[in-house]
C-alpha positions as CSV (number, residue, x, y, z in Angstrom):
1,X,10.3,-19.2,0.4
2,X,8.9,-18.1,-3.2
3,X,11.0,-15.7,-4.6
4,X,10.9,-14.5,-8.4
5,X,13.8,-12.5,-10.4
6,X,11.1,-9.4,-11.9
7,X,12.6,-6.3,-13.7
8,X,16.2,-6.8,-12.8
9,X,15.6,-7.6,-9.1
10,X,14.5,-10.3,-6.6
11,X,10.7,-10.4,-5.6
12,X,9.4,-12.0,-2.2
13,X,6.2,-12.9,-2.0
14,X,3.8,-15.3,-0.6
15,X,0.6,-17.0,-1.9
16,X,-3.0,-18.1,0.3
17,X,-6.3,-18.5,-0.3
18,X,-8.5,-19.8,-3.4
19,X,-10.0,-18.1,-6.6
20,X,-9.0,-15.2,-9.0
21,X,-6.0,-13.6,-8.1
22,X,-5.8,-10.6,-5.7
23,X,-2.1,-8.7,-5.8
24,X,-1.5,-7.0,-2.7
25,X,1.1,-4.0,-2.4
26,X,2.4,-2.9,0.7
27,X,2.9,0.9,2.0
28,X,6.0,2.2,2.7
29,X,8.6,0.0,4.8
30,X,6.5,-2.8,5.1
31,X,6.5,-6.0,4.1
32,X,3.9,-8.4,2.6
33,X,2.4,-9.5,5.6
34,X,1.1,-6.0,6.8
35,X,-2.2,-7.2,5.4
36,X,-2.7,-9.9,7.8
37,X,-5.7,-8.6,8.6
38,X,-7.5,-8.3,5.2
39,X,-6.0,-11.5,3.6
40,X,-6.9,-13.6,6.6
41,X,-10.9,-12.4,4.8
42,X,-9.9,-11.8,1.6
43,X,-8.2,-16.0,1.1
44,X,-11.5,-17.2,1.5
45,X,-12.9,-15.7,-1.8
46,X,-9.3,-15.5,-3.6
47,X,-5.9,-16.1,-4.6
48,X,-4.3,-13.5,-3.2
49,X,-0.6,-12.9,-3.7
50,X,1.3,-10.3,-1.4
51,X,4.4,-8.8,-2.1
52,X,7.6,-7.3,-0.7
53,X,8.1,-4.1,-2.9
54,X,11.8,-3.0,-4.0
55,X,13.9,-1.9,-0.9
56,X,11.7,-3.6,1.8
57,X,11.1,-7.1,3.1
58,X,12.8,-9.9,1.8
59,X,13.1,-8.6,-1.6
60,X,15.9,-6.7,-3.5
61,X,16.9,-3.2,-2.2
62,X,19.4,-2.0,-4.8
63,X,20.6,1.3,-5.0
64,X,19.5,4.3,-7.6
65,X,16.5,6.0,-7.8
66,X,13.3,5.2,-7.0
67,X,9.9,6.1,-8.6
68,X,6.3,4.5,-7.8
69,X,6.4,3.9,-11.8
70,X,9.2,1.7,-11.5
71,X,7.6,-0.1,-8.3
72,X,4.6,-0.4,-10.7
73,X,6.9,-2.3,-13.1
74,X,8.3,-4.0,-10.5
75,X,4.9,-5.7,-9.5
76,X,4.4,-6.1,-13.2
77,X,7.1,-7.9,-14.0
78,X,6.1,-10.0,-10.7
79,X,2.7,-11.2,-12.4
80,X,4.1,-12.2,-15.7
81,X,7.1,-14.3,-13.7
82,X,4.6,-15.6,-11.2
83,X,2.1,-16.7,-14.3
84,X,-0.4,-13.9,-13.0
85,X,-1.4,-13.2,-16.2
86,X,-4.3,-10.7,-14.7
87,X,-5.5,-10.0,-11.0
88,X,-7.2,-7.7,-8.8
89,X,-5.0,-5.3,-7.6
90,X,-5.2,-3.3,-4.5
91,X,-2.6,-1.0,-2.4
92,X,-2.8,1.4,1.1
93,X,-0.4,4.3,0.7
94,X,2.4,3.8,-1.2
95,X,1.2,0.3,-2.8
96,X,-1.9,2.4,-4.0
97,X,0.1,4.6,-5.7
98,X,1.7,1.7,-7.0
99,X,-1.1,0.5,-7.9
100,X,-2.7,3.2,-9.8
101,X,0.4,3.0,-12.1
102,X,0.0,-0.3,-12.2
103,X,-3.3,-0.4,-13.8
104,X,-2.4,2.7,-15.8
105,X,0.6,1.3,-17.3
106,X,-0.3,-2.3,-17.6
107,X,-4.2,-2.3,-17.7
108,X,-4.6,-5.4,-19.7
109,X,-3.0,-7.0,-16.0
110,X,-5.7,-5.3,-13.8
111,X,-8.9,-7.0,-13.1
112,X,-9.9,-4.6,-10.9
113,X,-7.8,-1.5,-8.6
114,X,-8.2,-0.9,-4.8
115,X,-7.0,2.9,-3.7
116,X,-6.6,3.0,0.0
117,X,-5.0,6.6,1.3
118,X,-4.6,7.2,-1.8
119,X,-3.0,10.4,-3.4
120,X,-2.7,11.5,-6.9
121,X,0.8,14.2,-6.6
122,X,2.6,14.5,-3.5
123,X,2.0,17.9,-2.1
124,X,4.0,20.3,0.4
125,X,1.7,18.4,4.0
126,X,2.5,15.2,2.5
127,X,6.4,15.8,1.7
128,X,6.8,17.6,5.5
129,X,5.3,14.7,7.0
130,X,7.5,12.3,4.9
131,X,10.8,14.0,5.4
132,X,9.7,13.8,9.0
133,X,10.1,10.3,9.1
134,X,13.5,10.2,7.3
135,X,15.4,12.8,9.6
136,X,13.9,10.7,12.2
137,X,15.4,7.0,10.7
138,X,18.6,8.5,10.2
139,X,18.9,10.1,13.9
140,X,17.3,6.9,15.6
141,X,19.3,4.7,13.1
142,X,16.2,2.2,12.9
143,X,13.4,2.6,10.7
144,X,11.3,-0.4,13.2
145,X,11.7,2.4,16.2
146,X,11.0,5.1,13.5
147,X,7.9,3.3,11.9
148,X,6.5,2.9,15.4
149,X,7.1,6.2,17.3
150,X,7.0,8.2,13.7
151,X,4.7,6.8,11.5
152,X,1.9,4.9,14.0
153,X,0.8,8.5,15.5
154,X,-0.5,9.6,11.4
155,X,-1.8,6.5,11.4
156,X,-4.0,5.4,14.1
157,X,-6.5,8.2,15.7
158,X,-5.8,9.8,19.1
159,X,-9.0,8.0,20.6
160,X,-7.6,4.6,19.2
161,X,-4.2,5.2,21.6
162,X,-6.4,6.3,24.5
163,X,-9.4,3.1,24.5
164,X,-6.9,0.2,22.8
165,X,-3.3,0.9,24.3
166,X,-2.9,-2.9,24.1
167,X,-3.6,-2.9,20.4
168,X,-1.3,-0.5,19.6
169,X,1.6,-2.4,21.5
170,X,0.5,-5.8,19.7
171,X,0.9,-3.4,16.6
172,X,4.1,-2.0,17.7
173,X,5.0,-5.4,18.9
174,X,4.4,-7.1,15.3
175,X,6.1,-4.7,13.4
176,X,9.5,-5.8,15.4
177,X,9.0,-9.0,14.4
178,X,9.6,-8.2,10.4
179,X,12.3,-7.8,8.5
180,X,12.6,-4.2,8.4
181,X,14.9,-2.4,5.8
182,X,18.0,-1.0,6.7
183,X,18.0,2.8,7.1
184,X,19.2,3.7,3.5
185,X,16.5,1.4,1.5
186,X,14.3,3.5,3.7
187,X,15.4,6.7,2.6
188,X,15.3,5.4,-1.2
189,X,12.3,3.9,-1.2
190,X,10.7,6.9,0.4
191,X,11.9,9.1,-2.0
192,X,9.4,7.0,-4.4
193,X,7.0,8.8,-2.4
194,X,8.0,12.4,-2.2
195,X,8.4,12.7,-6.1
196,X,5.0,11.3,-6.4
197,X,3.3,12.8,-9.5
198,X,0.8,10.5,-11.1
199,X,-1.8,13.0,-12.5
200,X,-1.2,12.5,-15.9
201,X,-1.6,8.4,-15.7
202,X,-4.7,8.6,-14.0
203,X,-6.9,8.9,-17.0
204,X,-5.1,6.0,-18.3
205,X,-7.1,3.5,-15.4
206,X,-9.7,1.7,-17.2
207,X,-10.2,-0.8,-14.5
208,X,-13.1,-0.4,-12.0
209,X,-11.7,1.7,-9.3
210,X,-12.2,1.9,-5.4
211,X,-10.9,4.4,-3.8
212,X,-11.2,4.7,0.1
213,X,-9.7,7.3,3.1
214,X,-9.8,7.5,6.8
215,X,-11.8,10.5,8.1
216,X,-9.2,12.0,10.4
217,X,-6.1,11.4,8.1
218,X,-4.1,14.1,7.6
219,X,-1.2,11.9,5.5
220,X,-4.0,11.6,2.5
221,X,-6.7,13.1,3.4
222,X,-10.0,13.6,1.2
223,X,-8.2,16.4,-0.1
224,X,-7.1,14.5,-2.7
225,X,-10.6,12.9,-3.5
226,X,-11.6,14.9,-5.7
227,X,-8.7,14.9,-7.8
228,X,-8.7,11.0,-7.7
229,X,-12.3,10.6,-8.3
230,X,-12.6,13.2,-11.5
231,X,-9.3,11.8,-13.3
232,X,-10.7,7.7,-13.0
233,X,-13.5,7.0,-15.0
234,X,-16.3,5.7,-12.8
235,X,-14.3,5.8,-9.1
236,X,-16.4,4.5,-6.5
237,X,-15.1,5.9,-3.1
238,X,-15.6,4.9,0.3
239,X,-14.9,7.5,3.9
240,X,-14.0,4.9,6.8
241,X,-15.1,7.0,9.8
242,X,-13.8,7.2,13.1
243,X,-10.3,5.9,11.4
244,X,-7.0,7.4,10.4
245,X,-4.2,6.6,7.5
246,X,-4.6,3.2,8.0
247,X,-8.2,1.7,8.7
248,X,-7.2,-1.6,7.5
249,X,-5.9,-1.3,11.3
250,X,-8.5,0.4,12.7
251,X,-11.4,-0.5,11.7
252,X,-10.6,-4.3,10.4
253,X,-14.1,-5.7,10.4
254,X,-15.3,-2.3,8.7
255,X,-12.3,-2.2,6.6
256,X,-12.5,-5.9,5.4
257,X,-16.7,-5.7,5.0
258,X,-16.2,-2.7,2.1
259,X,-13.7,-3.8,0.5
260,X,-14.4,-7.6,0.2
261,X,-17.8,-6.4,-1.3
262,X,-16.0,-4.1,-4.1
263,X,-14.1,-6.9,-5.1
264,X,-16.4,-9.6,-5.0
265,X,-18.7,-7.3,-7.4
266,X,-15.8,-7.0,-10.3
267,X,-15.1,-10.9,-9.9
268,X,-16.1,-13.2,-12.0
């Protein structure tokens, strides 16, 4: 299992596929494989490396505080112990906000940046749905039972539970077969996302810029759109419709067609 020591800590990750590198950063709890989906696409065009961030996976979950800056110089520190010396970079949720620090931070290391549900500063809707899920980890005592009973109903839309039961159980059934964190790397690493603040970075992005939301997601809605859009120079921005906070789920052929072409544009 490839592991790297990155910025004082262990990093997980795993490597498929062929051509210029693609870094993928995972959303809050998850591990690397939660892109299944896209890299199962995304391999056949390029190298793409996915990540465990701090406090999740199979990688380090010390204590202290966390910040998406510092999960930003995590995944830096990553590329230059990996020999990534530059990539494509691209993040749902919290691995977008990640990611825009990334690319604001270390832009000489971003080929090109891929925003999904992405927000610029964490606002009151986002902070009561997050603190949500962490009374709701610490009374279940299992973020996997919390992740699927909490977080899966922001996520997927009400019409996707009522047509694809099924799906959502394979969903429900896959995310019990990870190695979830324990309660308390939850709770820190979500904190990364309720301090959120990233509005004075953004101008800093120099790399060409996707940045896509779900139509019915309340999480990140396309209230923050326009704050995104009008801070990165040049932002090209995508609505998936009919999907939620996480249409890398819900729409995967939709999902995978948009953002495949976006990346294949900035390659070469």
């Amino acid at each position: 299992m490839p592991t790297v020591q990155a910025n004082g800590i262990d990093i997980y990750y795993e490597v498929q596929g062929v051509g210029e590198p693609l870094v993928l950063i995972p959303y809050l709890a998850a591990d690397q494989a939660c892109y299944a989906f896209q890299v199962a696409e995304y391999a056949k065009y390029f190298t793409c490396f996915t990540v465990d961030l701090r406090g999740a996976g199979l990688s380090s979950k010390p204590e202290g505080t966390y910040t998406t800056e510092l999960l930003a110089d995590d995944v830096a520190g990553f590329m230059q112990a990996a020999g990534v010396d530059r990539a494509h970079v691209a993040g749902l949720s919290l691995g977008a906000a990640t990611g825009m620090w990334l690319a604001a931070k270390h832009p000489e290391r971003v080929t090109s940046l891929s925003l999904h549900s992405a927000w610029d500063s964490s606002d009151a809707f986002l902070r009561a749905a997050v603190e949500g899920w962490r009374v709701m980890a610490q009374g279940l005592g299992s973020v996997t039972d919390m992740v699927i009973q909490g977080i899966f109903p922001w996520c997927f839309t009400p019409e996707l539970y009522a047509a694809r039961p099924e799906y959502i159980d394979s969903l429900a059934a896959f995310v019990r077969g990870r190695p979830m964190p324990p309660v308390d790397a939850f709770l820190r690493q979500s904190q990364a996302v309720l301090s959120h603040d990233a509005r004075d970075a953004l101008g800093a992005i120099r790399a060409p810029t996707l940045i896509t939301f779900g139509q019915y997601d309340m999480v990140t809605s396309t209230r923050f759109a326009k704050p995104l859009t009008a801070a990165i120079p040049g932002a090209e921005m995508v609505v998936f419709e009919n999907c939620s906070h996480a249409p890398i789920d819900e729409d995967v052929e939709g999902c995978n067609q948009r953002t495949l072409a976006f990346l294949r544009k900035h390659s070469g």
